[in-house]
C-alpha positions as CSV (number, residue, x, y, z in Angstrom):
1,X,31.1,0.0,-45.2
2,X,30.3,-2.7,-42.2
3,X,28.8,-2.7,-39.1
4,X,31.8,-2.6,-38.0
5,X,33.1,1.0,-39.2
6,X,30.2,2.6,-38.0
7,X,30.9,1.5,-34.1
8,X,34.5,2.3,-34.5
9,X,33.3,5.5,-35.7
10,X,31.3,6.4,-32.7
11,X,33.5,5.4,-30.3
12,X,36.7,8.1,-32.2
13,X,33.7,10.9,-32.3
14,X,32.8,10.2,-28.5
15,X,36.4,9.9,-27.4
16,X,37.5,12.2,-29.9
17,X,41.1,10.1,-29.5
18,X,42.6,7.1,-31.4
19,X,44.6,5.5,-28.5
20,X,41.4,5.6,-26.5
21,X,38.8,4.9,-28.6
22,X,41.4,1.4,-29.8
23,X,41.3,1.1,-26.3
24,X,37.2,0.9,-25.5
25,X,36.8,-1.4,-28.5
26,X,39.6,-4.0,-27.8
27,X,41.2,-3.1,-31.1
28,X,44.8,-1.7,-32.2
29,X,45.7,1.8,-32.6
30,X,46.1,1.4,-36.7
31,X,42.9,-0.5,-37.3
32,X,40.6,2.1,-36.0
33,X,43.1,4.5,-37.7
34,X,42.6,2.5,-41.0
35,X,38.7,2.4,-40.1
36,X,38.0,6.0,-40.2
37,X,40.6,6.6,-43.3
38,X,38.5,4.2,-45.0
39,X,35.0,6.0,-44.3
40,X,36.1,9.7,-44.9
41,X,37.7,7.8,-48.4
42,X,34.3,6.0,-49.0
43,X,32.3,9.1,-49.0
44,X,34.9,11.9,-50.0
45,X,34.3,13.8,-46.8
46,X,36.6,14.8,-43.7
47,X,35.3,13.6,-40.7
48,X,37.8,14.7,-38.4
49,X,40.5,17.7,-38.0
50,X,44.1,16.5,-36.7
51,X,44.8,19.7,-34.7
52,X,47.7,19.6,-32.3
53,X,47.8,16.1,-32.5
54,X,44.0,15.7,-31.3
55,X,40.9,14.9,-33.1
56,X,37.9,17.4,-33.6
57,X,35.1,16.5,-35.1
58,X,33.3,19.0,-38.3
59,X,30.3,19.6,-39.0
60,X,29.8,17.1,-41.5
61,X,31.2,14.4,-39.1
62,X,28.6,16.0,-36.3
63,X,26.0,15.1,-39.0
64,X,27.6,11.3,-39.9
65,X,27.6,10.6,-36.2
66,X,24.0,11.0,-35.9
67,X,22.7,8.8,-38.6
68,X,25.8,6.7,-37.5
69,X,23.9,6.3,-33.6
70,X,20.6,5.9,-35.2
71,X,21.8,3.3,-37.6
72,X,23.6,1.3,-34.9
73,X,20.5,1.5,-32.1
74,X,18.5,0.5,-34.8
75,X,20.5,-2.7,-35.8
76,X,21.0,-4.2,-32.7
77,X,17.5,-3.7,-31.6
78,X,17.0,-6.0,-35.2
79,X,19.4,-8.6,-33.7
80,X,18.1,-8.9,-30.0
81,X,14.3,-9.4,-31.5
82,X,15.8,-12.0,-34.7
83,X,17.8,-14.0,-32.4
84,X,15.3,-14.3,-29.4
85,X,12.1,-15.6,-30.4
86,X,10.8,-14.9,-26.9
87,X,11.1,-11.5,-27.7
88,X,8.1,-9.1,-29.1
89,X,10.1,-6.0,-29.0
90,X,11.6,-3.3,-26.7
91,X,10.8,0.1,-25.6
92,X,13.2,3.0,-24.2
93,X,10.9,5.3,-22.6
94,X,12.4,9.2,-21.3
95,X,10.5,11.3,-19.6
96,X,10.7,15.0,-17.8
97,X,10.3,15.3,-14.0
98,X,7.2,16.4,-13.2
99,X,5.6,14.1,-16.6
100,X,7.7,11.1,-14.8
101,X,6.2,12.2,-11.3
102,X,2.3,11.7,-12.2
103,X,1.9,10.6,-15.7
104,X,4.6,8.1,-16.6
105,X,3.3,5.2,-13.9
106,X,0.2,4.6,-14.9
107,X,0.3,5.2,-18.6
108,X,3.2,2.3,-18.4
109,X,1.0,0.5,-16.4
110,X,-1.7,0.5,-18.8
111,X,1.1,-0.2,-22.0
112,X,2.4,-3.1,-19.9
113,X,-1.3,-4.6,-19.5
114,X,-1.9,-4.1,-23.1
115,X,1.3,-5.6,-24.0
116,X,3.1,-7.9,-22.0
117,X,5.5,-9.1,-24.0
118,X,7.4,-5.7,-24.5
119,X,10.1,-4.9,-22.4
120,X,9.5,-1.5,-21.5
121,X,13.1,0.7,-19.8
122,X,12.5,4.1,-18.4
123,X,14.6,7.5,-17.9
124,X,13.1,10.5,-16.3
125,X,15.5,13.4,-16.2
126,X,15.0,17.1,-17.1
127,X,13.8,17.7,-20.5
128,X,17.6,18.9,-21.5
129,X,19.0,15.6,-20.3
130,X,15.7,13.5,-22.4
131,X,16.6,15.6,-25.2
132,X,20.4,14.7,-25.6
133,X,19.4,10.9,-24.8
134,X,16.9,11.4,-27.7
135,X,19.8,12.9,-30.1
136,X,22.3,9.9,-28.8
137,X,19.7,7.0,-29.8
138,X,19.5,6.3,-26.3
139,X,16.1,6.5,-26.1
140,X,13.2,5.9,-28.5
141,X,10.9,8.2,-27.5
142,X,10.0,10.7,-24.6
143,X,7.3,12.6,-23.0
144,X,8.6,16.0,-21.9
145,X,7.3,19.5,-21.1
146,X,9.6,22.4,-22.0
147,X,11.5,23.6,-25.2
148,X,12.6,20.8,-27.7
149,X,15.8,23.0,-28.6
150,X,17.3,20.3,-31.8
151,X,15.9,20.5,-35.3
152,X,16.2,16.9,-35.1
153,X,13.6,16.1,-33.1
154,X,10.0,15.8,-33.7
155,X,7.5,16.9,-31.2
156,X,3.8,16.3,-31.1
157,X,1.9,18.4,-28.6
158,X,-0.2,16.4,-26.3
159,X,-1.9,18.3,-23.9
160,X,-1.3,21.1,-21.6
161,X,0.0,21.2,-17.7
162,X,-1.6,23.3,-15.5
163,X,-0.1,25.0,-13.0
164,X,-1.1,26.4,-9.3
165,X,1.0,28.3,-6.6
166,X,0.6,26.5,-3.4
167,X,1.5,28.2,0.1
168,X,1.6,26.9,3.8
169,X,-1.9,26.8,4.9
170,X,-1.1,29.4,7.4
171,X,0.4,31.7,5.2
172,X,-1.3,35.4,4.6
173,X,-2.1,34.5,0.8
174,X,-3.7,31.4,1.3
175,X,-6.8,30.9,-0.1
176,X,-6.6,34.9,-1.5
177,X,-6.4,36.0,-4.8
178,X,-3.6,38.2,-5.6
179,X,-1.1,39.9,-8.5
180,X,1.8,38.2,-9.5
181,X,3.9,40.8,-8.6
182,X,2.9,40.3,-4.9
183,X,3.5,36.5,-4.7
184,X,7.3,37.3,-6.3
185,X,8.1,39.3,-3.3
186,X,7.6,36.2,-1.1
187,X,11.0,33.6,-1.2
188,X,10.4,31.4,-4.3
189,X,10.9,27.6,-4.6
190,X,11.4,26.2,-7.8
191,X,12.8,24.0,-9.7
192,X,16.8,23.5,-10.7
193,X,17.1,26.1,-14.0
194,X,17.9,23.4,-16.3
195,X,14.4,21.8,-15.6
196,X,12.1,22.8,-19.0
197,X,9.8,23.7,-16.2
198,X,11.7,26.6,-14.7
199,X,12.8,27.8,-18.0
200,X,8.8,28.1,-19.5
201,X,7.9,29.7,-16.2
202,X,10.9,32.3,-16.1
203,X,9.7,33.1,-20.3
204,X,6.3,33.7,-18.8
205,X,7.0,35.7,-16.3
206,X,9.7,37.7,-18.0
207,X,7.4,38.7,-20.5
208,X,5.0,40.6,-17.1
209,X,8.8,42.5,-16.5
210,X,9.1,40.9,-13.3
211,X,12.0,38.3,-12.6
212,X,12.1,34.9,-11.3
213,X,14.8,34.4,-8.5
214,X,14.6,31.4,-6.6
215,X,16.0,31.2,-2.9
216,X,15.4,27.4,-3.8
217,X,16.0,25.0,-6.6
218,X,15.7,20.9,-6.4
219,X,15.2,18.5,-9.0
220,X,12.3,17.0,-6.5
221,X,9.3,18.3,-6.4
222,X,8.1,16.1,-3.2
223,X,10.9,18.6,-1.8
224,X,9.5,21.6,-2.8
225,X,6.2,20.6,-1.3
226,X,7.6,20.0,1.9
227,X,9.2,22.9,2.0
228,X,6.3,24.8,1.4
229,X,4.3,22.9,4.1
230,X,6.7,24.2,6.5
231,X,5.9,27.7,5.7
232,X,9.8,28.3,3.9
233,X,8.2,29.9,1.1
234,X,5.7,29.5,-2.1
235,X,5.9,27.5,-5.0
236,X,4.2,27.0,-8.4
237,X,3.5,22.9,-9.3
238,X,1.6,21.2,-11.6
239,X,-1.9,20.8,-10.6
240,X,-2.2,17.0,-10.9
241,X,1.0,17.1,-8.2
242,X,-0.7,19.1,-5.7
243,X,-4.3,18.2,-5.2
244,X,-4.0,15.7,-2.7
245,X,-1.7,18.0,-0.5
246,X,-4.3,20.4,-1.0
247,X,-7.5,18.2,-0.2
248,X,-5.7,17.3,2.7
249,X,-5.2,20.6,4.3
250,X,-1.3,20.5,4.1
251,X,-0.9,23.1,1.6
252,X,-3.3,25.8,0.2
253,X,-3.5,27.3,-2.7
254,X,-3.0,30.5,-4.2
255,X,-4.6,31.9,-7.4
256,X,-3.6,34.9,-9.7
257,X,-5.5,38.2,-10.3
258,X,-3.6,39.1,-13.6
259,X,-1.4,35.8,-14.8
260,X,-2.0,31.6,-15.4
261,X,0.6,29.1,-16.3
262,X,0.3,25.9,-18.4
263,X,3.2,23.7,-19.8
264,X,2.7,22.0,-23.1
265,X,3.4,18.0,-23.0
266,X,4.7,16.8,-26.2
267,X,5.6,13.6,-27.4
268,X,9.4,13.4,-28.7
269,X,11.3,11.3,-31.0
270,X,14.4,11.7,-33.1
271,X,13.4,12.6,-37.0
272,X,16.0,9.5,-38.2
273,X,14.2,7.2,-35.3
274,X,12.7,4.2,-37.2
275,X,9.6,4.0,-35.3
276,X,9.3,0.1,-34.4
277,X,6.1,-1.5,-34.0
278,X,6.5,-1.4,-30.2
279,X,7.2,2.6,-31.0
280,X,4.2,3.2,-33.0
281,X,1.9,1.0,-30.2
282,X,2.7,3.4,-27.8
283,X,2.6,6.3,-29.6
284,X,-1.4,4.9,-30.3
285,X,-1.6,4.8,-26.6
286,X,-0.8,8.0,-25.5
287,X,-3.3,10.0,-28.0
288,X,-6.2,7.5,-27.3
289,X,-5.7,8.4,-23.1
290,X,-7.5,10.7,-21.8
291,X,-4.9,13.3,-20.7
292,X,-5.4,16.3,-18.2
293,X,-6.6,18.6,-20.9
294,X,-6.0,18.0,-24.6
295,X,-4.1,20.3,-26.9
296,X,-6.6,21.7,-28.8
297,X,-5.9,21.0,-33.1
């Protein structure tokens, strides 16, 4: 097996047709034919169904194609650092939103100032999107909130996300303390339902028997907020987010009689991911910061 079979392998799983996969990698239709006989002959499994003249992957060529990502990520990371001296390593970073919005800036700016020489690349999406990027070798590592959903992927609590409603400083529950129940009559903002955010508040609050029905979603909280300010409804953010809005006098917040929300951060990396020494220096970094409020062992 080469280099080689492993990247014409990807490209068939991802394009899950021969033509087009020949196509992406500059190479006829009967090598990368030839390329995945060969592989399902080298290790006795079938990789890929022919049904109705298209290509499906199993099960088993699900499993190959993740070790076959990982394997790939990993060896070209090896070539950029062995044929660039100048080069002390690189680091894909994911984050979710709301991590991405107040964490992610300045615990890259303190990596950076630690170590200069590593080229650091980040994506902040919702913890769904991090997730799949994760599973794809895309990235090497993420900090997200939500539900890690894949068995494949390891994830280290950090430390916990609190949460505070907010309101219009004008509005009749500002400053008040009041049941849940009440604040769910008023027109919810929130964010987009694939957000890991939205989907740990909606558990939370399922589990009181009310339901969460937003009259808004965005992927930006800075949205939200503004929204808010202009008295369009209420909104629940994380509490790092909203104190300056709130020491301000633009917003105001709200606090529960009979409910609290907290998120738990956790630190994310594929279970294949060989963890680099640019990896494992951040991974140092982010348990010796002081977070918000540590996850208690």
């Amino acid at each position: 097996m080469s280099i080689r079979h492993f990247r014409i392998f990807i490209a068939v799983a991802e394009e899950e047709n021969i033509t087009k996969a020949a196509k992406k990698l500059y190479l006829t239709q009967p090598t990368v034919s030839v390329a995945i006989k060969e592989i399902e002959e080298h290790y006795g499994v079938r990789f890929f169904e022919r049904i109705n003249q298209r290509l499906h992957i199993t099960e088993e060529g699900k499993r190959f194609l993740d070790y076959a990502k990982h394997f790939i990520a990993m060896y070209d990371e090896m070539e950029i650092a062995f044929k660039n001296t100048d080069f002390t390593g690189r680091l894909r970073v994911g984050a979710s939103v709301n991590i991405g919005t107040y964490y992610i800036p300045k615990l890259i700016r303190e990596f950076q100032d630690r170590y200069p020489g590593i080229n650091v690349q980040v994506k902040i999406n919702t913890t769904a999107v991090v997730e799949k990027e994760l599973l794809d070798g895309r990235l090497d590592l993420a900090l997200v909130g939500g539900t890690i959903q894949s068995e494949h992927i390891v994830a280290e609590p950090l430390f916990y996300e609190k949460y505070t409603a907010i309101c219009a400083p004008e509005h009749p529950m500002a400053g008040k303390t009041v049941p849940l129940e009440e604040f769910m009559k008023e027109p919810l903002l929130f964010r987009e339902k694939s957000s890991g955010a939205y989907e740990v508040f909606q558990s939370a609050v399922n589990q009181t028997g009310l339901t969460v029905t937003p009259v808004w979603e965005s992927t930006s909280q800075t949205t939200l907020m503004e929204a808010v300010h202009y008295g369009l409804g209420v909104t629940i953010l994380p509490e790092q987010m909203i104190k300056r809005e709130v020491r301000e006098g633009r917003l105001s917040q709200i606090t529960f009689s009979d409910f609290s929300f907290q998120n738990t951060i956790h630190i994310a990396y594929h279970h294949s991911k060989y963890l680099s020494p640019s990896i494992k220096k951040f991974i140092l970094l982010v348990k010796t910061l002081n977070p918000p409020k540590s996850v208690p062992e």
